[in-house]
C-alpha positions as CSV (number, residue, x, y, z in Angstrom):
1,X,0.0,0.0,0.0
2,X,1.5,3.1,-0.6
3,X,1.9,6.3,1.7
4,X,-0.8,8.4,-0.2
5,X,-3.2,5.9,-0.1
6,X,-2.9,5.1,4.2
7,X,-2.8,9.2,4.4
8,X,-6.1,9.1,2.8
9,X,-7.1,6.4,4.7
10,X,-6.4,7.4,8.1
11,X,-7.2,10.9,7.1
12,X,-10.7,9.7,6.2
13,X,-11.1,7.1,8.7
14,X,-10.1,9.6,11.8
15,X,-13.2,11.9,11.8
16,X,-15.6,8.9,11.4
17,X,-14.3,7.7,14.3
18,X,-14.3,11.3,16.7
19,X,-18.2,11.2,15.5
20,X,-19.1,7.7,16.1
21,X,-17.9,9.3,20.2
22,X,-20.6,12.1,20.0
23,X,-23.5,11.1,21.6
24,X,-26.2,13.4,23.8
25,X,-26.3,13.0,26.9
26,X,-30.0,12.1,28.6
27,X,-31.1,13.9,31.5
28,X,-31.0,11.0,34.0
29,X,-27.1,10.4,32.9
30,X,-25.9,13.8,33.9
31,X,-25.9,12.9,37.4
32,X,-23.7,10.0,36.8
33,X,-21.6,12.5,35.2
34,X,-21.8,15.1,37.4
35,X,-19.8,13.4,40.1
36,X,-16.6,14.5,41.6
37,X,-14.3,11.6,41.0
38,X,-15.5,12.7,36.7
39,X,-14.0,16.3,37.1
40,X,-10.6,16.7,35.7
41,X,-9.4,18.2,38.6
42,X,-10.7,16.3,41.8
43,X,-9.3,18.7,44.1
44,X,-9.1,21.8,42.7
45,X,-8.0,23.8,46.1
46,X,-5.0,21.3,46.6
47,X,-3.4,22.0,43.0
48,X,-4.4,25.7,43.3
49,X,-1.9,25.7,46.7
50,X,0.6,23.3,45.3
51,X,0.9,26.1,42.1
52,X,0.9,28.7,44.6
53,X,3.6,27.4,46.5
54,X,6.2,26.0,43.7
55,X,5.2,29.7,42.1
56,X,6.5,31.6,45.0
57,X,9.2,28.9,45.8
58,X,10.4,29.3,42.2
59,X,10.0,33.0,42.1
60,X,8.8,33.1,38.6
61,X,6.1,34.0,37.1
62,X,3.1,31.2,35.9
63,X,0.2,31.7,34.1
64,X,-1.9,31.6,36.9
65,X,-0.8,34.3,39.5
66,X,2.1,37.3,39.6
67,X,5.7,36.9,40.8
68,X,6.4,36.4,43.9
69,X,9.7,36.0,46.4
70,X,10.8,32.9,48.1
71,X,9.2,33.8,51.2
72,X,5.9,32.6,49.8
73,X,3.9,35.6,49.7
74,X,2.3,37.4,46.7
């Protein structure tokens, strides 16, 4: 098989696939979905601290907060 005729084949194949996965969702099946162990952060406050603290510990600046020193402060 040659390489222009796999590129058109995975090129063609890819998107069937990524909309074969779309699907709606039914009202009774959010709650299932709703749940904390489904976010993508399950502890949001924990990772907000832990960027917090290696920001200041680092003394750069993130895309989440300003520069800050090593004593841990803003």
């Amino acid at each position: 098989m040659t390489l222009i005729k796999l590129t058109s084949r995975m090129l063609l194949l890819t998107p069937m696939i990524i909309l074969v996965a779309c699907t709606t969702v039914q009202p009774w099946e959010r709650g299932n979905l709703a749940k904390p162990h489904m976010a993508l952060d399950p502890y949001p406050l924990q990772s907000a601290l832990r960027a917090h603290n290696y920001g200041s510990r680092e003394a750069a600046a993130g895309g989440n907060s300003a520069q800050g020193g090593g004593c841990g402060c803003y």
